[in-house]
C-alpha positions as CSV (number, residue, x, y, z in Angstrom):
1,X,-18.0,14.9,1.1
2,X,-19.9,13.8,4.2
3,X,-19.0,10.8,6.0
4,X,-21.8,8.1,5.3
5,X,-24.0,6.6,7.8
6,X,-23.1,3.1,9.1
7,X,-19.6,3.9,8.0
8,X,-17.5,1.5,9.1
9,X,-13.3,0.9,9.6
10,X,-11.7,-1.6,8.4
11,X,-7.6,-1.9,9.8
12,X,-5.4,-3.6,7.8
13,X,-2.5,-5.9,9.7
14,X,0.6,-6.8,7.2
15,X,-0.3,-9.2,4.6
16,X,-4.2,-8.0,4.7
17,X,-6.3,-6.7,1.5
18,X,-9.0,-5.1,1.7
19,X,-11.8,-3.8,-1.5
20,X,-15.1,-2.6,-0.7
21,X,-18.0,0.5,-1.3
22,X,-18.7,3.5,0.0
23,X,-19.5,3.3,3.6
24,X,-15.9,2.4,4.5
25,X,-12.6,3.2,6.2
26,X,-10.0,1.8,6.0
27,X,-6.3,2.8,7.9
28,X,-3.1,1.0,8.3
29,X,0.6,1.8,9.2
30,X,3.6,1.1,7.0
31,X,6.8,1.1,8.0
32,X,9.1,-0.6,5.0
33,X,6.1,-2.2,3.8
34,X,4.0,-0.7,1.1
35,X,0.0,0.1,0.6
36,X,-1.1,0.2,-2.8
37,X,-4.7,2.4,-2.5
38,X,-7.3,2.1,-5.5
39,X,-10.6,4.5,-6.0
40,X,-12.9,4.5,-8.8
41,X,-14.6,7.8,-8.6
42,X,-17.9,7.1,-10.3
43,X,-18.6,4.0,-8.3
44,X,-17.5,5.0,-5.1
45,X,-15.1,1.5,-4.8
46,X,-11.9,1.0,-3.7
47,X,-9.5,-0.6,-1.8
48,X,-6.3,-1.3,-0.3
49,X,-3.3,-3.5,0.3
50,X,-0.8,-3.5,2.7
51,X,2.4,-5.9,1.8
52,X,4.8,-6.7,3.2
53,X,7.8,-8.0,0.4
54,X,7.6,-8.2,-3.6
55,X,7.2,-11.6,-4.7
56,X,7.4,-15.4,-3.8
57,X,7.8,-18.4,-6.2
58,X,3.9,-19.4,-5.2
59,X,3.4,-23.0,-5.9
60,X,0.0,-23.2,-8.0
61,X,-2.2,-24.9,-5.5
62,X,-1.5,-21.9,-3.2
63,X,-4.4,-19.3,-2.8
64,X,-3.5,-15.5,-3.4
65,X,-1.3,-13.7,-0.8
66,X,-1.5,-10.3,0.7
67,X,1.9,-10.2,1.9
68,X,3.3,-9.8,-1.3
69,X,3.1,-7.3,-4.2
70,X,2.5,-9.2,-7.2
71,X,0.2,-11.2,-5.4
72,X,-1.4,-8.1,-3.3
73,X,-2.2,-6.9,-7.4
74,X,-3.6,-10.1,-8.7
75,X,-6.1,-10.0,-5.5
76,X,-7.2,-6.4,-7.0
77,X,-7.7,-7.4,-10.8
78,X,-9.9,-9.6,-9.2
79,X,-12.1,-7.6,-7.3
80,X,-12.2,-4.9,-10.4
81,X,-13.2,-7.9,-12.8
82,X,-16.1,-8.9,-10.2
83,X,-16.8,-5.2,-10.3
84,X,-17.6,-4.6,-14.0
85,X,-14.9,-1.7,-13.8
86,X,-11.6,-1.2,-16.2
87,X,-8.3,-1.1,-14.1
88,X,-7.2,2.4,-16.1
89,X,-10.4,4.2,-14.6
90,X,-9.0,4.0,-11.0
91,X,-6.8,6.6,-9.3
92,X,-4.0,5.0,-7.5
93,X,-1.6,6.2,-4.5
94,X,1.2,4.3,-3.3
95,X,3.0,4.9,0.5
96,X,4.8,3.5,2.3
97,X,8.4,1.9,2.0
98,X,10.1,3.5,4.8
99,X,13.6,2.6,6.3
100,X,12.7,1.2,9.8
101,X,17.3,0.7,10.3
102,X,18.5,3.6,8.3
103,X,21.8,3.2,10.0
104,X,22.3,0.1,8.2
105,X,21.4,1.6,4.4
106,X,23.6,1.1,1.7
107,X,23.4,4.5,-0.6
108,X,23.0,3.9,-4.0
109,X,21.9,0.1,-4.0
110,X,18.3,-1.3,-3.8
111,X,19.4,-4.2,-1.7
112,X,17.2,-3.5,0.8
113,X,13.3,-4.8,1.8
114,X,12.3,-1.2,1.6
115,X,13.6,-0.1,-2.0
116,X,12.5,-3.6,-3.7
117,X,9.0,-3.0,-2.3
118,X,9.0,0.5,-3.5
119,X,10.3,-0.9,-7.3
120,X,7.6,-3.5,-7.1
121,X,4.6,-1.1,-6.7
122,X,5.9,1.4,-9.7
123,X,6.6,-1.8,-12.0
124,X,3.1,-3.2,-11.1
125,X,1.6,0.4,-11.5
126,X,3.7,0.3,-15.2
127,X,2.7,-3.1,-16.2
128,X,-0.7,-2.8,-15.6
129,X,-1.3,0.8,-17.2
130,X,-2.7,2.1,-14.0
131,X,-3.7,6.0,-13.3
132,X,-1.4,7.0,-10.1
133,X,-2.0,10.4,-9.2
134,X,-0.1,10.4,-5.9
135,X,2.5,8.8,-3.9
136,X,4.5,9.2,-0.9
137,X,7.7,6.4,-0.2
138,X,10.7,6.1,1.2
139,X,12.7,7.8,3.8
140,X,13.4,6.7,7.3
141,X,10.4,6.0,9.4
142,X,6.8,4.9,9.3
143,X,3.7,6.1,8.1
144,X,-0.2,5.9,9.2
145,X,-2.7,5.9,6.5
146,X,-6.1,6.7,6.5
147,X,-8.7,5.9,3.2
148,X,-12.1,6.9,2.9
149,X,-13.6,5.1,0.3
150,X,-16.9,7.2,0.1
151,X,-14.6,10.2,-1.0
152,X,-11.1,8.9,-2.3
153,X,-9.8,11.0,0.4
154,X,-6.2,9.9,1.5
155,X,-4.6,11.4,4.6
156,X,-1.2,10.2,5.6
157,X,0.8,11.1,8.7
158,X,4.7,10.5,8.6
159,X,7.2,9.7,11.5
160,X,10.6,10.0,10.6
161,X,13.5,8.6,12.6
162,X,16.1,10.9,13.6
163,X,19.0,9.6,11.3
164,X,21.6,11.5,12.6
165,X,21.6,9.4,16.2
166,X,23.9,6.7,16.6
167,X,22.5,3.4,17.2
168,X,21.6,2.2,20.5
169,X,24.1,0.1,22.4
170,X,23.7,-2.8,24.8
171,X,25.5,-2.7,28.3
């Protein structure tokens, strides 16, 4: 699909959501944080998060939060409410959740910043009955993403950290 006219990008820091139409772009890179990415194909709407941990005890009075998963979700049933759309009728991808320190992981334990944000988005994919049709997480290193909203087009390039090099030491 060709890229619309007055197209415009959209780059999200930590913490930041965005959900809009067509004529958008909209990039980010993730290292242990995780992007949640959400495309309705009929209406040519979508958007993205970019978090940064799973949760937080928010008090009531607080607004919404990006940073954080359950919140980064909530801020997306709201847009898709606004929207006259259905959750289930949007194709999902999920990326992110890299190990920025993988000298310092603990195999077979999700201890870690990276792993809970990784369980976060599948239980929030799960408890909301929502479509995913791709994912990349995990590993050691970061990732940029790239979302064109006019197509549902994803592209994702991955740095990986050589994990086989000792860590660096002060003089």
């Amino acid at each position: 699909m060709k890229k619309p006219a007055n197209t415009h990008d959209i780059y999200l820091q930590p913490g930041d959501f965005h959900f809009g139409e067509r004529n958008t772009r909209v990039r980010t890179i993730l290292g242990s944080c995780v992007s949640i990415i959400m495309w309705h194909e009929n209406r040519l709407i979508g958007g993205m998060c970019h978090y940064i941990l799973p949760n937080r005890n928010r008090p009531i009075h607080e607004k919404l939060d990006g940073r954080y998963a359950e919140e980064a979700m909530e801020l997306f049933m709201t847009k898709i409410q606004a929207s006259n759309t259905r959750p289930r009728d949007y194709q999902v991808k999920i990326f992110g959740g890299g190990n920025m320190f993988p000298q310092y992981m603990k195999l077979g334990k999700c201890a870690d910043v990276p792993c809970q944000n990784v369980l976060a988005a599948r239980t929030l994919i799960k408890r909301y009955g929502l479509n995913l049709v791709g994912e990349n997480l995990g590993g050691a290193g970061h990732r940029q993403v790239l979302f064109d909203i006019w197509s549902g087009h994803v592209w994702m390039r991955r740095v990986e950290i050589n994990t086989k090099a000792p860590a660096s030491t002060l003089p």
